[in-house]
PDBQT receptor file of N, H, CA, C and O in Angstrom, charges set to zero:
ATOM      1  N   UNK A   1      79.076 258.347 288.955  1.00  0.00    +0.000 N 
ATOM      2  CA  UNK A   1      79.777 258.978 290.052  1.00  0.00    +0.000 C 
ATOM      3  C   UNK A   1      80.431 260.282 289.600  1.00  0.00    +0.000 C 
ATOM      4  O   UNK A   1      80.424 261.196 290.424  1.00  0.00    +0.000 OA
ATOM      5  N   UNK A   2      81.076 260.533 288.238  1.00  0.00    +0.000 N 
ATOM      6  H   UNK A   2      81.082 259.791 287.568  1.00  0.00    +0.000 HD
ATOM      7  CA  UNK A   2      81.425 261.350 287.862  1.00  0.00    +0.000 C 
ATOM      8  C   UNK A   2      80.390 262.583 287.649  1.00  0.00    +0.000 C 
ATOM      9  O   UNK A   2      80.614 263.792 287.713  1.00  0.00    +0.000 OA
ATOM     10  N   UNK A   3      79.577 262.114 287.464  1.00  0.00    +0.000 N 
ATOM     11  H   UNK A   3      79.395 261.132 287.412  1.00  0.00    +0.000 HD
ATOM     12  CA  UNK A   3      78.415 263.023 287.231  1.00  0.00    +0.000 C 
ATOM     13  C   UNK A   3      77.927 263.691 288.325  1.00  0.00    +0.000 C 
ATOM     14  O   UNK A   3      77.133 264.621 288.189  1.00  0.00    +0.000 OA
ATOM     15  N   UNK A   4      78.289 263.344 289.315  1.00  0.00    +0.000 N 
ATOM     16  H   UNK A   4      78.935 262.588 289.425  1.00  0.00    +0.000 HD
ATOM     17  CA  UNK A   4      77.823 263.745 290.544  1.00  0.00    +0.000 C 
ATOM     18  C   UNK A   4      78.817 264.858 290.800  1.00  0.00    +0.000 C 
ATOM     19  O   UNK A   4      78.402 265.994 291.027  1.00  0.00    +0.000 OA
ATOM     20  N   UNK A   5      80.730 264.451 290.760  1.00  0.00    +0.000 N 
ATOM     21  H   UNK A   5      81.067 263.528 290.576  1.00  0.00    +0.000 HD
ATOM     22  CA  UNK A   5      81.043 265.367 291.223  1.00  0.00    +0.000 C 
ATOM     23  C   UNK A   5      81.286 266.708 290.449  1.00  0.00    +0.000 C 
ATOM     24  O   UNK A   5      81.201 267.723 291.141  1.00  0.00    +0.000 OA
ATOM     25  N   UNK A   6      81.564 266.864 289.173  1.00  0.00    +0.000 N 
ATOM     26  H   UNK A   6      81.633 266.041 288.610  1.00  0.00    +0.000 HD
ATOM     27  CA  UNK A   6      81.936 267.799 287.786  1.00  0.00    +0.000 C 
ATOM     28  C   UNK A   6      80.464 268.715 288.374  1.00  0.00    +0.000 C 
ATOM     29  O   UNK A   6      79.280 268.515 288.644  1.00  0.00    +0.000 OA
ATOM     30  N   UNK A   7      81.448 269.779 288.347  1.00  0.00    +0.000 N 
ATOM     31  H   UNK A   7      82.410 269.942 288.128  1.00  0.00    +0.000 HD
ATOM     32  CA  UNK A   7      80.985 270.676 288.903  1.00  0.00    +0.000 C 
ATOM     33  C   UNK A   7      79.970 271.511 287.089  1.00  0.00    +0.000 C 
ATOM     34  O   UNK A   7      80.110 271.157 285.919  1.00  0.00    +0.000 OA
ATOM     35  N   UNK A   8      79.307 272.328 287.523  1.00  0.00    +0.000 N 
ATOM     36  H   UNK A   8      79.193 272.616 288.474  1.00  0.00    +0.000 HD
ATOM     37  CA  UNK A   8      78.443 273.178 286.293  1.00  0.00    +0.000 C 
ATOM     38  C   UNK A   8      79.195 274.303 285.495  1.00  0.00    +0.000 C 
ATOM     39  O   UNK A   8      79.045 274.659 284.326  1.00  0.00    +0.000 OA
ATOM     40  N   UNK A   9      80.218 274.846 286.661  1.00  0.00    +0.000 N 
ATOM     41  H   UNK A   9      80.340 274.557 287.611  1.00  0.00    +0.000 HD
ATOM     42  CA  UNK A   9      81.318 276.048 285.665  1.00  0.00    +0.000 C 
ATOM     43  C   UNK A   9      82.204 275.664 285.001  1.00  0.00    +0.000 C 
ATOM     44  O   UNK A   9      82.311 274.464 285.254  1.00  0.00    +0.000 OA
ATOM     45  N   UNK A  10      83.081 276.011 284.135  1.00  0.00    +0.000 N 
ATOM     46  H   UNK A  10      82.994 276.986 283.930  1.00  0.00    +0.000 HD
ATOM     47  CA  UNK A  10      84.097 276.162 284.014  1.00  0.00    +0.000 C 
ATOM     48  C   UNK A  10      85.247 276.400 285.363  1.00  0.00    +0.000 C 
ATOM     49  O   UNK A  10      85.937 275.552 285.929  1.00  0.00    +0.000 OA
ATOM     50  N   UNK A  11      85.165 277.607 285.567  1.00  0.00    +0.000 N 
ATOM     51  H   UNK A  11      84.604 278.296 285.107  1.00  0.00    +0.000 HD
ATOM     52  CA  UNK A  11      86.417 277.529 286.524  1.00  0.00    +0.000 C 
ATOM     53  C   UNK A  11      86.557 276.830 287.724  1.00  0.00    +0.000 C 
ATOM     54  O   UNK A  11      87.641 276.812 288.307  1.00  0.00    +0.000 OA
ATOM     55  N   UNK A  12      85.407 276.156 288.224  1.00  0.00    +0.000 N 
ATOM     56  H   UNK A  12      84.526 276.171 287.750  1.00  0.00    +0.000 HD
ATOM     57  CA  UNK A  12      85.390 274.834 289.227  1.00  0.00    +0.000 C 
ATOM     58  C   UNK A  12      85.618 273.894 288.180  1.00  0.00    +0.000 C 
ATOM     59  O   UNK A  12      86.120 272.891 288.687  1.00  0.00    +0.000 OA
ATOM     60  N   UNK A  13      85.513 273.796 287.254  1.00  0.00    +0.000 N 
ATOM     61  H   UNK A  13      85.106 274.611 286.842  1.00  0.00    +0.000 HD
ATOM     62  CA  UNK A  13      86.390 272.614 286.520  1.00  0.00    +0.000 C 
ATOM     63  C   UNK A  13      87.809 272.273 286.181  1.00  0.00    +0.000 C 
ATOM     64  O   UNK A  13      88.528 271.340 285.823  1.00  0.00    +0.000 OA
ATOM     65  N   UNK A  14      87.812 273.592 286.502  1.00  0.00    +0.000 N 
ATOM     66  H   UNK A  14      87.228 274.350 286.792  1.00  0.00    +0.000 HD
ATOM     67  CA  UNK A  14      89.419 273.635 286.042  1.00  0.00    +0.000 C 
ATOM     68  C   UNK A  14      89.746 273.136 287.317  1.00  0.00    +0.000 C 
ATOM     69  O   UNK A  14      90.438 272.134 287.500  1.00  0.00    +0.000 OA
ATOM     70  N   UNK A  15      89.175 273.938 288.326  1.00  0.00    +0.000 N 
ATOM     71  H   UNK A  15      88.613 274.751 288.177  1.00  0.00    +0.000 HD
ATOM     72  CA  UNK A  15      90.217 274.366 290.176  1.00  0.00    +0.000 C 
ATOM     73  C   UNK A  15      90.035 272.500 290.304  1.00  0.00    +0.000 C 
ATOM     74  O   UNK A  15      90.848 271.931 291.033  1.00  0.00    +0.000 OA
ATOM     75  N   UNK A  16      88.990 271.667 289.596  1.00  0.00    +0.000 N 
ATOM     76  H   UNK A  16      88.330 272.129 289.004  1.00  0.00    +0.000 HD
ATOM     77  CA  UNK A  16      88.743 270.108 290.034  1.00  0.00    +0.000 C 
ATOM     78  C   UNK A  16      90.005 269.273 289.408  1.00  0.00    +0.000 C 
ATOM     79  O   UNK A  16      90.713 268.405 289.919  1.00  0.00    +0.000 OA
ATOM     80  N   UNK A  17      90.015 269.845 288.150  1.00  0.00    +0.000 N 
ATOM     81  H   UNK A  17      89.440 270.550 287.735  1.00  0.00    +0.000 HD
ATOM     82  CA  UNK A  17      91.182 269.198 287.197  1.00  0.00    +0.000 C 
ATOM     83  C   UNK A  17      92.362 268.833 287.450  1.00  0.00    +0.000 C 
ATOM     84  O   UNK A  17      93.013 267.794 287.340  1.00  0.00    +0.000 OA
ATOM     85  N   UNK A  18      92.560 270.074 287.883  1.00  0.00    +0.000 N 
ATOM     86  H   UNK A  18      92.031 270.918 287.973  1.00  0.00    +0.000 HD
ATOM     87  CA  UNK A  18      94.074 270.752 288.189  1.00  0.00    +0.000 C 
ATOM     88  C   UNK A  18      94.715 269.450 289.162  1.00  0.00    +0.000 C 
ATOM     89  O   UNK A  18      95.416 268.531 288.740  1.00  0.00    +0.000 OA
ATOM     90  N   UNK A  19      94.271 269.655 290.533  1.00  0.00    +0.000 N 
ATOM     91  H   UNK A  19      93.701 270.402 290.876  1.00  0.00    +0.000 HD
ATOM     92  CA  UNK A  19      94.653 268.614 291.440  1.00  0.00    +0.000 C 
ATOM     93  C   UNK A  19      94.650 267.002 290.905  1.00  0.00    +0.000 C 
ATOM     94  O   UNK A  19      95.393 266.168 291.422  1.00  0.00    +0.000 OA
ATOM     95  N   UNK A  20      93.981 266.768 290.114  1.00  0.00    +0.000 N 
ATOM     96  H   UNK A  20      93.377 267.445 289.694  1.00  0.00    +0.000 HD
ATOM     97  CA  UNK A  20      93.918 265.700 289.374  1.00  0.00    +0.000 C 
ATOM     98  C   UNK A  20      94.802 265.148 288.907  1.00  0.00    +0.000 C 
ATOM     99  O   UNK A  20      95.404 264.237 289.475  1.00  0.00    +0.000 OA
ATOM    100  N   UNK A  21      95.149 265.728 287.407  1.00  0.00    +0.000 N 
ATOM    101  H   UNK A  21      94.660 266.469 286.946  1.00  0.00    +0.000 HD
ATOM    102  CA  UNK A  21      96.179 266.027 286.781  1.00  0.00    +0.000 C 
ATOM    103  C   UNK A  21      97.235 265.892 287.296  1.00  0.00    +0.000 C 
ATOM    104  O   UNK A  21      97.987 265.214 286.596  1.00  0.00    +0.000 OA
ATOM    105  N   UNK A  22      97.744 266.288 288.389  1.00  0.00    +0.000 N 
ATOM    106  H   UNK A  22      97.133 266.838 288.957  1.00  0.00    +0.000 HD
ATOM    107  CA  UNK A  22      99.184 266.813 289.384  1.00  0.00    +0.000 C 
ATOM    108  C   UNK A  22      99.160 265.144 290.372  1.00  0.00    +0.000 C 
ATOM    109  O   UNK A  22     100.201 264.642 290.796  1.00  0.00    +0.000 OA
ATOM    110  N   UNK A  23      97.932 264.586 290.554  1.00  0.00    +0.000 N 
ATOM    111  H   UNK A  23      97.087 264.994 290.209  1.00  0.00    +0.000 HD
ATOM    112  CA  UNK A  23      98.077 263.327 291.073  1.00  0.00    +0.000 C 
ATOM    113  C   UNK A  23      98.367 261.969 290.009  1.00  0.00    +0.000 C 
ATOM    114  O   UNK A  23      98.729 260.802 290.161  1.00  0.00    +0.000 OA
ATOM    115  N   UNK A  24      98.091 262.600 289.185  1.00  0.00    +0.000 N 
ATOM    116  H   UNK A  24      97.797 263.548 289.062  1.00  0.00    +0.000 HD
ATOM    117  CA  UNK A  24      97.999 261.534 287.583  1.00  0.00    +0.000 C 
ATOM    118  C   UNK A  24      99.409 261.083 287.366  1.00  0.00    +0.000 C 
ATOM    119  O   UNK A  24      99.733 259.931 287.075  1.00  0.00    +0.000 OA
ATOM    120  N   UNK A  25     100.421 262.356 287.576  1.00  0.00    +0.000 N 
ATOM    121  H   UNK A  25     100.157 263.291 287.812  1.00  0.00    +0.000 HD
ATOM    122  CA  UNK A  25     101.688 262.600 287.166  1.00  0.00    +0.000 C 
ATOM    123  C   UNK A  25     102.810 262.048 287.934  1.00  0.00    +0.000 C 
ATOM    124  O   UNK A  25     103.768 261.332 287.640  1.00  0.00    +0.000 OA
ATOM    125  N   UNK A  26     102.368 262.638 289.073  1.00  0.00    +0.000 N 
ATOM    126  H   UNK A  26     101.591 263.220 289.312  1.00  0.00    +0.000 HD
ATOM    127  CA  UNK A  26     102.800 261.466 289.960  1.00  0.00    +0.000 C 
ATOM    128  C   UNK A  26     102.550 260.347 290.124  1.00  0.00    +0.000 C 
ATOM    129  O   UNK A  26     103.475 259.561 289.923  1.00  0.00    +0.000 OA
ATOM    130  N   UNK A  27     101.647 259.971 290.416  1.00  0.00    +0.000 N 
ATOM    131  H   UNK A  27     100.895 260.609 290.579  1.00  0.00    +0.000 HD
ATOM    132  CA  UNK A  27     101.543 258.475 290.076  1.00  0.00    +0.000 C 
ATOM    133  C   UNK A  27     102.042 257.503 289.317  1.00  0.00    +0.000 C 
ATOM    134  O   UNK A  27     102.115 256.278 289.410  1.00  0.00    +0.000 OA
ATOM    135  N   UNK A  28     102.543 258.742 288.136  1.00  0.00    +0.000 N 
ATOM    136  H   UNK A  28     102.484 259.737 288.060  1.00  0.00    +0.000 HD
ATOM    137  CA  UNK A  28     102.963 257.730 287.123  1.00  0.00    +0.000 C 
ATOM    138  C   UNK A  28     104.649 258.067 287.027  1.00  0.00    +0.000 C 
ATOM    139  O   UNK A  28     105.366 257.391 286.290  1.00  0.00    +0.000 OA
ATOM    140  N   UNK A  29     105.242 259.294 287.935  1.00  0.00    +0.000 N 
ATOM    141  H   UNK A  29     104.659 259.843 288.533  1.00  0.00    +0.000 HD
ATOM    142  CA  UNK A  29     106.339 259.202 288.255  1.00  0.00    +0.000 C 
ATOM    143  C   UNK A  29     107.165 257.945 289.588  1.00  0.00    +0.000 C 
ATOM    144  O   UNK A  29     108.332 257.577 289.717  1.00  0.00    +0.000 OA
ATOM    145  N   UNK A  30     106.144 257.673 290.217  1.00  0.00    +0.000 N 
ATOM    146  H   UNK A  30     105.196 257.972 290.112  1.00  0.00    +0.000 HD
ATOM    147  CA  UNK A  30     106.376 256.945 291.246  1.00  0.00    +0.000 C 
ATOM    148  C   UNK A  30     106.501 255.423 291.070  1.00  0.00    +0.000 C 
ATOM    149  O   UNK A  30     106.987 254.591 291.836  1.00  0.00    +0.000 OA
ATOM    150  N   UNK A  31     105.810 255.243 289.594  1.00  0.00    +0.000 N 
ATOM    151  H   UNK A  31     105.415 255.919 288.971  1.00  0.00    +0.000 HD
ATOM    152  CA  UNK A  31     105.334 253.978 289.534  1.00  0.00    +0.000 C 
ATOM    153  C   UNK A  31     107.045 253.296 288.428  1.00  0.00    +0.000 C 
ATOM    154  O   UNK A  31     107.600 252.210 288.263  1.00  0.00    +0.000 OA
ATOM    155  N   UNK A  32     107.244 254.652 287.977  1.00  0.00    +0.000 N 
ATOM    156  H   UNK A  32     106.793 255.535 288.111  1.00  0.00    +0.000 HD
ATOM    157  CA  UNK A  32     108.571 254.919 287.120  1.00  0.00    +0.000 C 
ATOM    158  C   UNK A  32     109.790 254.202 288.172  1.00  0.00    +0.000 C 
ATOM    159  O   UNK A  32     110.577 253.286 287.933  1.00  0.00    +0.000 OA
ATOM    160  N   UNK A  33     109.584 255.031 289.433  1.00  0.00    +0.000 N 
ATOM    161  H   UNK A  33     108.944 255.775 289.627  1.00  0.00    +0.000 HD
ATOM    162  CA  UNK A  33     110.944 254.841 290.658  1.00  0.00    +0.000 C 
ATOM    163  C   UNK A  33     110.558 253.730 291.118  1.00  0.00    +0.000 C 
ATOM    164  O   UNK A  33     111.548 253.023 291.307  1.00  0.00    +0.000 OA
ATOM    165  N   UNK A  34     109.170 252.974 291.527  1.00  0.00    +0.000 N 
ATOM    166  H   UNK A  34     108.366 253.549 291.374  1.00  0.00    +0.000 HD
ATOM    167  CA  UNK A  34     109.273 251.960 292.490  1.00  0.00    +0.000 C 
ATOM    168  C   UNK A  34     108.994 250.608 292.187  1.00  0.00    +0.000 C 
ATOM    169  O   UNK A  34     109.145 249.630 292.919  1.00  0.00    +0.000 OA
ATOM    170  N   UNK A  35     108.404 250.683 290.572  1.00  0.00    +0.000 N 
ATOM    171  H   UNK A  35     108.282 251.478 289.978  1.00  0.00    +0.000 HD
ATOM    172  CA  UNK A  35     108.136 249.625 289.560  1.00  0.00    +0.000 C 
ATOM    173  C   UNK A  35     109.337 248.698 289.370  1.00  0.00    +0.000 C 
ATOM    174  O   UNK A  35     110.548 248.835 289.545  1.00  0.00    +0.000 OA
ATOM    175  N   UNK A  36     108.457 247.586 288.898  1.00  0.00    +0.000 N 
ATOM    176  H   UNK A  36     107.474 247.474 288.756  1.00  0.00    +0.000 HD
ATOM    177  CA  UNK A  36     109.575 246.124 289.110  1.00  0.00    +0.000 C 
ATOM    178  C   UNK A  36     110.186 246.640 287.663  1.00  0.00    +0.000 C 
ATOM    179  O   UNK A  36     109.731 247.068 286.603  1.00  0.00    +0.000 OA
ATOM    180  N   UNK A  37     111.541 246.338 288.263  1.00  0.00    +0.000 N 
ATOM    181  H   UNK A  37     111.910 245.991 289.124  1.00  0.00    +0.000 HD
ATOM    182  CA  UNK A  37     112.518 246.294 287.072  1.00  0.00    +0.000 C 
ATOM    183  C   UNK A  37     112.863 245.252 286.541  1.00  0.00    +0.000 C 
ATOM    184  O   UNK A  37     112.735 244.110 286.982  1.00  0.00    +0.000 OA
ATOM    185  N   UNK A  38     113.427 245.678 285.333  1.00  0.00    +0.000 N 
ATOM    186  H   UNK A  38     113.530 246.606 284.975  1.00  0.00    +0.000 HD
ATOM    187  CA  UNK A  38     113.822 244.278 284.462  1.00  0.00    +0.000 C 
ATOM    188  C   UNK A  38     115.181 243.983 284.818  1.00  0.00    +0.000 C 
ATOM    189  O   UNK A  38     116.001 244.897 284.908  1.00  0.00    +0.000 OA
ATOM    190  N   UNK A  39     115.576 242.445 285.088  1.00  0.00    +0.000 N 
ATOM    191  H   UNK A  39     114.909 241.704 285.015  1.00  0.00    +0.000 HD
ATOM    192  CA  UNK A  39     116.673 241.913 285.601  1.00  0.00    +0.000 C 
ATOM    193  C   UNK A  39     117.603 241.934 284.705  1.00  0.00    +0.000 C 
ATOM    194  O   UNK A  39     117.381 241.618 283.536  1.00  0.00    +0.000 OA
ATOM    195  N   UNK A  40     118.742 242.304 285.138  1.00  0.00    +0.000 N 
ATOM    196  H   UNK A  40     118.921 242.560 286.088  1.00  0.00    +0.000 HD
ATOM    197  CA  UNK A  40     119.814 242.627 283.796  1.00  0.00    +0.000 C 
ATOM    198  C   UNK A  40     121.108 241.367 283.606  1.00  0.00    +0.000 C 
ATOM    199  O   UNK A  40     121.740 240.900 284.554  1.00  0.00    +0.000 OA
ATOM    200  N   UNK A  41     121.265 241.038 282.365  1.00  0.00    +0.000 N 
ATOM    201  H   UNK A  41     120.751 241.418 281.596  1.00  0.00    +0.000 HD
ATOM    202  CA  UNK A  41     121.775 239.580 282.120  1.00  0.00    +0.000 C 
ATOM    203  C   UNK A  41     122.943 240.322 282.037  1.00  0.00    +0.000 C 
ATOM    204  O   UNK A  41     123.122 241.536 281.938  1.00  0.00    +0.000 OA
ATOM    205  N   UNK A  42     123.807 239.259 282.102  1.00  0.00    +0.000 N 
ATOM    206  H   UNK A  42     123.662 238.273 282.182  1.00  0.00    +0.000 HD
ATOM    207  CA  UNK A  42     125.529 240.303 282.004  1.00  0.00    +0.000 C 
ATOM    208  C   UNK A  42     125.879 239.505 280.676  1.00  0.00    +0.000 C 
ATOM    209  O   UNK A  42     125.416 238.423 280.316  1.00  0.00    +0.000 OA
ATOM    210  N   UNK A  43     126.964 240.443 279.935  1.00  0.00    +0.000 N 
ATOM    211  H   UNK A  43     127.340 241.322 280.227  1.00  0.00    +0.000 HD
ATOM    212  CA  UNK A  43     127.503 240.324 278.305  1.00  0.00    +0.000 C 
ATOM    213  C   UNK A  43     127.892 238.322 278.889  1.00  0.00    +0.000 C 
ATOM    214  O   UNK A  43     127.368 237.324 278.394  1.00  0.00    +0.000 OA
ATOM    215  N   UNK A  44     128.751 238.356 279.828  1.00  0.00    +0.000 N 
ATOM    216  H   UNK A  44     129.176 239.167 280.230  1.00  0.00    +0.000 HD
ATOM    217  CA  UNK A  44     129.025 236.869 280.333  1.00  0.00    +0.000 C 
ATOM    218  C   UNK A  44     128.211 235.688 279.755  1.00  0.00    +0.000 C 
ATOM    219  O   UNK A  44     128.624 234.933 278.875  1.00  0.00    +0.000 OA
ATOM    220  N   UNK A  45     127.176 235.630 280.271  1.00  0.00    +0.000 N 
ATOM    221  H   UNK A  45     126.840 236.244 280.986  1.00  0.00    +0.000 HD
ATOM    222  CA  UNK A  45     125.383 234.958 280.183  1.00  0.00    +0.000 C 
ATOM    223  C   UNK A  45     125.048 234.822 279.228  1.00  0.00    +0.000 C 
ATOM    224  O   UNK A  45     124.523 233.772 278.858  1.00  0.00    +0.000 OA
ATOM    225  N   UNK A  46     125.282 236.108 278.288  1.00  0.00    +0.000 N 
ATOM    226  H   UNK A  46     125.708 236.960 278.589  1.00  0.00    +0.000 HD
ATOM    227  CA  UNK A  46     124.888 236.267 277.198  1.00  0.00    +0.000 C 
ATOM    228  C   UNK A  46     125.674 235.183 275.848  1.00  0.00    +0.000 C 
ATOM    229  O   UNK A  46     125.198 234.455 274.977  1.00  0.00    +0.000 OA
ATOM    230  N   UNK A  47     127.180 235.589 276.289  1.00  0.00    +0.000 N 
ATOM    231  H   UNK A  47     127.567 236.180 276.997  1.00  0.00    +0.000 HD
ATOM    232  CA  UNK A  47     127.940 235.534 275.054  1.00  0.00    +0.000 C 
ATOM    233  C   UNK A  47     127.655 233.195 275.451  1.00  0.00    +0.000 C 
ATOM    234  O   UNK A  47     127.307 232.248 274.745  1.00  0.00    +0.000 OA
ATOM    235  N   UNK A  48     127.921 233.303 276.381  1.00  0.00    +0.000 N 
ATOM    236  H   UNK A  48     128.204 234.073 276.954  1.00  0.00    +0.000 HD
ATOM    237  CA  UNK A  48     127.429 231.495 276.744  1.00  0.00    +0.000 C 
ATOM    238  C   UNK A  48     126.094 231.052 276.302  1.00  0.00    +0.000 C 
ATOM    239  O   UNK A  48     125.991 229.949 275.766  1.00  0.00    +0.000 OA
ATOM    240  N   UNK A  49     125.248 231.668 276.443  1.00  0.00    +0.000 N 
ATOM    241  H   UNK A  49     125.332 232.564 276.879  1.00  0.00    +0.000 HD
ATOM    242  CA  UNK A  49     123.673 230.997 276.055  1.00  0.00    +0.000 C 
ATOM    243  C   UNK A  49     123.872 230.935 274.331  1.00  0.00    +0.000 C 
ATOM    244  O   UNK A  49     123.711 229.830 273.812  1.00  0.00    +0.000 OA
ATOM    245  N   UNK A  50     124.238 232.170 273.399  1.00  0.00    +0.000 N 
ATOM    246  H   UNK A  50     124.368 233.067 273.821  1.00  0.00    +0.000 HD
ATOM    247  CA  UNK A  50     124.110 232.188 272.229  1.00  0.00    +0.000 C 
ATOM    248  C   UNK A  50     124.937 231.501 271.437  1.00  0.00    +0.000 C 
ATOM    249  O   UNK A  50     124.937 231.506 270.206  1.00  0.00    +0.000 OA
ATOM    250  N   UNK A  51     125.745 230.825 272.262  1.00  0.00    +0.000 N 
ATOM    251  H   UNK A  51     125.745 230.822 273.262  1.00  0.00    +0.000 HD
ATOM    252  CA  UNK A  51     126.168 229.632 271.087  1.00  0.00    +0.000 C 
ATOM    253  C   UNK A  51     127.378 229.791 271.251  1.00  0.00    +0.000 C 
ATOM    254  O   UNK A  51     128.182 229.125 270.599  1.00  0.00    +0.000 OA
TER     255      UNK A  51
């Protein structure tokens, strides 16, 4: 499939990249903000479980 779309120039490779790249980033900024977080134990919880 890739082969199909990669264009033969250079600078259609780039102009293909570019938008790419800029979706990559985001994606992985978004996944930063909306991704499951880790549940936070309080010092309380803590200082009781360890003995």
């Amino acid at each position: 499939f890739a082969a199909i779309l990669t264009p033969p120039d250079v600078i259609t490779q780039v102009m293909m990249a570019g938008p790419l790249i800029l979706l990559y980033e985001i994606s992985i900024f978004g996944a930063k903000i909306f991704g499951k977080k880790e549940p936070q134990v309080s010092t309380k919880e803590t200082k009781e479980t360890s003995g």
